[in-house]
ROKOL-621843 format. One record per residue (C-alpha): z, x, y; residue in three letters; residue number from 1. Coordinates in Angstrom, 3 decimals, always signed. Each point is the difference from the previous one (the first is absolute). Example, Ala and Ser with C-alpha at 12.3 -4.5 7.8 and 13.67 -1.06 7.14 Angstrom:
<w +7.800 u +12.300 v -4.500 r Ala k 1>
<w -0.660 u +1.370 v +3.440 r Ser k 2>
END
This chain:
<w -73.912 u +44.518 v -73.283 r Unk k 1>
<w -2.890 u -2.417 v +1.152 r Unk k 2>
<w -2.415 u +0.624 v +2.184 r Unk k 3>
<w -2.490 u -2.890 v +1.929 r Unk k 4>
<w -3.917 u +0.177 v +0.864 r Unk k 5>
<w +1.785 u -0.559 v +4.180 r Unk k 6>
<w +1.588 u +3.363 v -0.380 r Unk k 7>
<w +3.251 u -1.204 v -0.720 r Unk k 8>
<w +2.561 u +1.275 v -2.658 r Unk k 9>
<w +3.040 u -1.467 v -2.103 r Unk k 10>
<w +2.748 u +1.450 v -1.938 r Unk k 11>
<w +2.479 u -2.049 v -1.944 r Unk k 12>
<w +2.916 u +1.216 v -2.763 r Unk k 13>
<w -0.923 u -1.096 v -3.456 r Unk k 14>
<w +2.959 u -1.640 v -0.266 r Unk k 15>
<w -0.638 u -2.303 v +3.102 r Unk k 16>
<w -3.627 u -1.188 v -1.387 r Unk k 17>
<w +1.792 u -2.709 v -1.827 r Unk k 18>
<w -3.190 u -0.332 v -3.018 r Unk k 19>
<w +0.670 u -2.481 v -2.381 r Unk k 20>
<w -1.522 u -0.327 v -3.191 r Unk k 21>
<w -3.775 u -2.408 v -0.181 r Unk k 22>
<w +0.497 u -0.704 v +4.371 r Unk k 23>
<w -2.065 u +1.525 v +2.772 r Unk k 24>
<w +2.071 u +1.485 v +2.490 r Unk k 25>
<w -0.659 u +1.078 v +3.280 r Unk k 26>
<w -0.081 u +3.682 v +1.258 r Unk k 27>
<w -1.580 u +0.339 v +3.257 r Unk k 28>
<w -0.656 u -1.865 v +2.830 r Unk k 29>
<w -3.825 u +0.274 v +1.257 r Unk k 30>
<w +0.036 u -0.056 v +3.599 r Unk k 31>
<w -3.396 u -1.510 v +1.200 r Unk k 32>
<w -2.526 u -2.040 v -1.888 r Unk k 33>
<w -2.297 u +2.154 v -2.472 r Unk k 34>
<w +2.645 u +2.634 v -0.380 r Unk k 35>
<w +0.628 u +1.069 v -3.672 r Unk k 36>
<w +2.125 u +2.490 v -2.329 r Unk k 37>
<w -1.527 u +3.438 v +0.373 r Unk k 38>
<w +2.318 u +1.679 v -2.313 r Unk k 39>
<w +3.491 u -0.025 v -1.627 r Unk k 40>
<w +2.144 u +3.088 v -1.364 r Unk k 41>
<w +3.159 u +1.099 v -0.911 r Unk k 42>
<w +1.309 u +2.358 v +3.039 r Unk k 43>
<w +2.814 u +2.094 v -0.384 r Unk k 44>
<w +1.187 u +1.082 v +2.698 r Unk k 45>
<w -1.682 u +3.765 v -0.012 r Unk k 46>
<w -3.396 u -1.538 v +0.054 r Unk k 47>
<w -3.085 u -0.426 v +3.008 r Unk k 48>
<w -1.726 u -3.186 v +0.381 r Unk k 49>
<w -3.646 u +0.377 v +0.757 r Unk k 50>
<w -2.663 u -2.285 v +1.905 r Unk k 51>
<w -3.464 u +1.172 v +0.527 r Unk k 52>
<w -2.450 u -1.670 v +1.753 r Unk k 53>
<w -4.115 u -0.495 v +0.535 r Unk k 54>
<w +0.146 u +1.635 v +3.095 r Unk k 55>
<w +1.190 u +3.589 v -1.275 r Unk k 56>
<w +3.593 u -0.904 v +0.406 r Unk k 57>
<w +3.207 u +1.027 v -2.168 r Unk k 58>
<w +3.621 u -0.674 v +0.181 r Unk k 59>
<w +2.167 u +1.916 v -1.749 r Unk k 60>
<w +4.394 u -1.639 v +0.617 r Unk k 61>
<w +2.982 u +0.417 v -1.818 r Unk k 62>
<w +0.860 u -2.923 v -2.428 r Unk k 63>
<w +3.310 u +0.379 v +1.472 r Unk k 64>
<w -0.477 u -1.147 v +3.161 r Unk k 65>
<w -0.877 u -3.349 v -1.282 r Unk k 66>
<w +3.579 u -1.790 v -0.621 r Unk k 67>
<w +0.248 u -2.342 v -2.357 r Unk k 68>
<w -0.680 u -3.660 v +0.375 r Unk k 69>
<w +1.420 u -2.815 v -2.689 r Unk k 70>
<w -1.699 u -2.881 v +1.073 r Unk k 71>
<w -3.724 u -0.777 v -2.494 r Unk k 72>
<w -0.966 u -1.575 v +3.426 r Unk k 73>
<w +0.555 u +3.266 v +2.380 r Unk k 74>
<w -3.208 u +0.938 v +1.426 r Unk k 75>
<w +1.173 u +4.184 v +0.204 r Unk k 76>
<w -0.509 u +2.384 v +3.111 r Unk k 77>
<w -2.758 u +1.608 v +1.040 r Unk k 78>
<w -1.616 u +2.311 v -1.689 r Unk k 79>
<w -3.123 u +1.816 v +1.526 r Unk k 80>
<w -1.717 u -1.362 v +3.044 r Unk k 81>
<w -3.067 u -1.364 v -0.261 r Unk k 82>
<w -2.629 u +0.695 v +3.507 r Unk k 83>
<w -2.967 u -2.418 v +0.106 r Unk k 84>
<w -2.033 u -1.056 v -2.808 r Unk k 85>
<w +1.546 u +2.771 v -1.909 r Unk k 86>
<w +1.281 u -1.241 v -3.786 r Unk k 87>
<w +2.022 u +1.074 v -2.609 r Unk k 88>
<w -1.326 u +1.488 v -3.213 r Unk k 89>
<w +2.581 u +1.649 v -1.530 r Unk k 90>
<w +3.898 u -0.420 v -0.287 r Unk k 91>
<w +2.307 u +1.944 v -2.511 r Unk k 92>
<w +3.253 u +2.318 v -0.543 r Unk k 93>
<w +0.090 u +3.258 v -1.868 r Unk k 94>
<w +3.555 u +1.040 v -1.009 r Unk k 95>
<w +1.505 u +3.397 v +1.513 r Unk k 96>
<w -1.147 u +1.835 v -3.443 r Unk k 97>
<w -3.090 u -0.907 v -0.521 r Unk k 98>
<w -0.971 u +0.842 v +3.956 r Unk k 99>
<w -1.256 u +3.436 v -0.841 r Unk k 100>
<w -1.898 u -1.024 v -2.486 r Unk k 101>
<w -1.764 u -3.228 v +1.668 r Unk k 102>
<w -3.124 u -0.102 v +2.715 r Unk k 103>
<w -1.962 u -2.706 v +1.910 r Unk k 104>
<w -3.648 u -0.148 v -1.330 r Unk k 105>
<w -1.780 u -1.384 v +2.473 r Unk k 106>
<w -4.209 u -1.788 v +0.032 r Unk k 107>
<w -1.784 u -0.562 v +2.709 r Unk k 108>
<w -2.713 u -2.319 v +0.522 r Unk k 109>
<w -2.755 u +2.639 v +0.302 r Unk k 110>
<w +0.990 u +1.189 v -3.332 r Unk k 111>
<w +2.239 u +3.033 v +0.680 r Unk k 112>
<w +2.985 u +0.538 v -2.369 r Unk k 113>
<w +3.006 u +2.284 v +0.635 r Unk k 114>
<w +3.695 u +0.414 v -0.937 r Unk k 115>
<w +2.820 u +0.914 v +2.080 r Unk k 116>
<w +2.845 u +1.205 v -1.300 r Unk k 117>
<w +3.627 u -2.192 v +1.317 r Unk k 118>
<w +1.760 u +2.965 v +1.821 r Unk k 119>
<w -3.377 u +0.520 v +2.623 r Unk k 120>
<w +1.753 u -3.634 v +1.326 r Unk k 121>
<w +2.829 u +0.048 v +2.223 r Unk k 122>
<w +2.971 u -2.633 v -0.450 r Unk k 123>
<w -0.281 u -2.522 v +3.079 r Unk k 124>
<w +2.204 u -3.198 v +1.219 r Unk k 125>
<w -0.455 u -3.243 v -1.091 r Unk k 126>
<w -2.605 u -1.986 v +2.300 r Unk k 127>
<w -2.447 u +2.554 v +0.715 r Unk k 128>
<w -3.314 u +0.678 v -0.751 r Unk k 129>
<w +0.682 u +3.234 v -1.911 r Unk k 130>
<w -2.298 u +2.769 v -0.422 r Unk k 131>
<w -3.631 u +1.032 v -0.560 r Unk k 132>
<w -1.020 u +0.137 v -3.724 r Unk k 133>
<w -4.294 u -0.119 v +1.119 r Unk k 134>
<w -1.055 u +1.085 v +2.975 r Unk k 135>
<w -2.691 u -3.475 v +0.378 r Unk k 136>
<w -3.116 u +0.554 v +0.894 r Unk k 137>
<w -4.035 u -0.795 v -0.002 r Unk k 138>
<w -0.122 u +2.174 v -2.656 r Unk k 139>
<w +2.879 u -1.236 v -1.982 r Unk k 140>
<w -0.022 u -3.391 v +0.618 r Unk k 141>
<w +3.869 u -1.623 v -0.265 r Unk k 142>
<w +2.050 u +0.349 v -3.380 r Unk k 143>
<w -1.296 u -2.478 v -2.336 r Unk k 144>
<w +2.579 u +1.088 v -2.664 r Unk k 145>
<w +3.723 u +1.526 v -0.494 r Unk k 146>
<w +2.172 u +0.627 v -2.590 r Unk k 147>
<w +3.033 u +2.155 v -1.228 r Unk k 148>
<w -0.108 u +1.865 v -2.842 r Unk k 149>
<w +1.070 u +3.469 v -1.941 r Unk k 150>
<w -1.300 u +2.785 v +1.748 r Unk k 151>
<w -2.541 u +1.366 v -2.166 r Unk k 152>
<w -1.298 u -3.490 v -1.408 r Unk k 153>
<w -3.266 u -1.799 v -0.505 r Unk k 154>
<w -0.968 u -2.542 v +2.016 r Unk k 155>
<w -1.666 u -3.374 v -0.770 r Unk k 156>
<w -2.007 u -1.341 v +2.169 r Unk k 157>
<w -1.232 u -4.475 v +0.898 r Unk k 158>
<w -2.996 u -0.863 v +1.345 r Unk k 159>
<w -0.724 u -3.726 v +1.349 r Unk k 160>
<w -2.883 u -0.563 v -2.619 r Unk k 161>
<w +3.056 u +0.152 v -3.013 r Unk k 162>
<w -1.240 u +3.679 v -0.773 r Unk k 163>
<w +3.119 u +3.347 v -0.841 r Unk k 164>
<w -1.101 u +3.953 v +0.580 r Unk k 165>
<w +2.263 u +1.991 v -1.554 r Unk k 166>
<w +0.644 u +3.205 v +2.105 r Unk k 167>
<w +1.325 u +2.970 v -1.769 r Unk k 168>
<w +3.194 u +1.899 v +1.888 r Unk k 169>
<w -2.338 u +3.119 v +0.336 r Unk k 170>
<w -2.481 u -1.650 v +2.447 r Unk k 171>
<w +2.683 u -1.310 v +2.568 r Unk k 172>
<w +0.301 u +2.786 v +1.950 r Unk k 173>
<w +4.062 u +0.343 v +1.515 r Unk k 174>
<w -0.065 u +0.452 v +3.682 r Unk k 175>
<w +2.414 u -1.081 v +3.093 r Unk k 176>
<w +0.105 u -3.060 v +2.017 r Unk k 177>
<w -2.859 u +0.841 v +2.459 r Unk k 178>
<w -2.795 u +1.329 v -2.364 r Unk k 179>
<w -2.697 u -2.557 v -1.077 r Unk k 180>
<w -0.223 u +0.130 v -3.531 r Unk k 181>
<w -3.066 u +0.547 v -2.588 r Unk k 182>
<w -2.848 u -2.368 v -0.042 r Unk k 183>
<w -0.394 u -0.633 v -3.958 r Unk k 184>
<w -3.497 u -2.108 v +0.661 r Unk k 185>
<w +2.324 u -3.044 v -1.309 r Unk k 186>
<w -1.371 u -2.934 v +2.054 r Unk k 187>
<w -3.478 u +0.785 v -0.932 r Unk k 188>
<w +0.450 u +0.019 v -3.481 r Unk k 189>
<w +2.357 u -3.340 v +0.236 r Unk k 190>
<w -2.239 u -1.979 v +2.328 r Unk k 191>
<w +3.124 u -1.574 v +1.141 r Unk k 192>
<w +2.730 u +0.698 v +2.543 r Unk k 193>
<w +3.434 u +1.332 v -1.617 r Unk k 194>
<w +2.477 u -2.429 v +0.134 r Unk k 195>
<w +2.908 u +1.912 v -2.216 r Unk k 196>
<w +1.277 u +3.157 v -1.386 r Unk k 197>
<w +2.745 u +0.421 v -2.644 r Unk k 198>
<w +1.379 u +3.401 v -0.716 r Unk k 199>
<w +0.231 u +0.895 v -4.001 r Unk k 200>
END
């Protein structure tokens, strides 16, 4: 399964990718100028594909609505659908047994830091927006950072001055889709906006 920056998502057989040995081969077709690989995962077919987006948004669809497509050049089906100036920051698929024990840790550019776990998201069609995952506001600011990760993990967190905070599992408080989070006084410390978050 590969997913694009545009929203739009890919899955091929294995067998059709047609790799040889020391050769580049194309997988995906980008559909615009500027559009890149977001992700790429195996995806069974009891597993979710997830977007989420700056604006608060998150997709949660089936991997097996996506039928397969054997040309490198395809350019995939839509995935989630993008409103505005809304972009993508996060694309993935969790695997039917590892969904209880997965969330969506979510940063916001005011500094607030929260985890969700996957069940508080409801399974939606291909092309939509999806779901809330942060309620955006004033005080919030929009996501700055997602990622997917075990349910009870750390979190690592990028700032655009090249600095990491290391946040312990105990401070990231587990709430639903509509709660704001905990403000961790991260940005002050940093002294730089947070441009990533990886999940350990």
């Amino acid at each position: 399964m590969l997913g694009s920056r545009s929203g739009r998502v890919k899955r091929t057989l294995l067998a059709d990718l047609g790799l040889t040995p020391g050769h580049w081969t194309t997988v995906l077709g980008l559909v615009e100028k500027g559009d890149e690989l977001l992700f790429a995962a195996f995806a069974p077919d009891a597993a979710d594909i997830f977007f989420g987006t700056a604006a608060g948004q998150l997709l949660r669809t089936p991997a097996a609505d996506v039928n397969p497509q054997a040309s490198g050049s395809a350019r995939g089906v839509a995935g989630i659908g993008l409103k505005g100036a809304d972009k993508l920051l996060l694309g993935g698929v969790v695997p039917a047994e590892a969904f209880d024990k997965t969330a969506i840790y979510i940063v916001s550019e005011k500094g607030l830091v929260k985890r969700v776990p996957l069940a508080e998201y409801p399974s939606k069609g291909r092309g939509t927006g999806g779901v809330i995952t942060l309620n955006v506001t004033a005080a919030t600011g929009k996501v700055a950072a997602l990622a997917i990760g075990p349910l009870a993990g750390d979190l690592d967190l990028l700032f655009a001055n090249g600095r990491r905070q290391h946040i312990p599992a105990a401070q990231i408080p587990t709430v639903n889709r509509y709660q704001q989070g905990k403000a961790l006084g991260l940005l002050k410390e940093a002294e730089a906006a947070v441009v990533g978050a990886v999940v350990l």
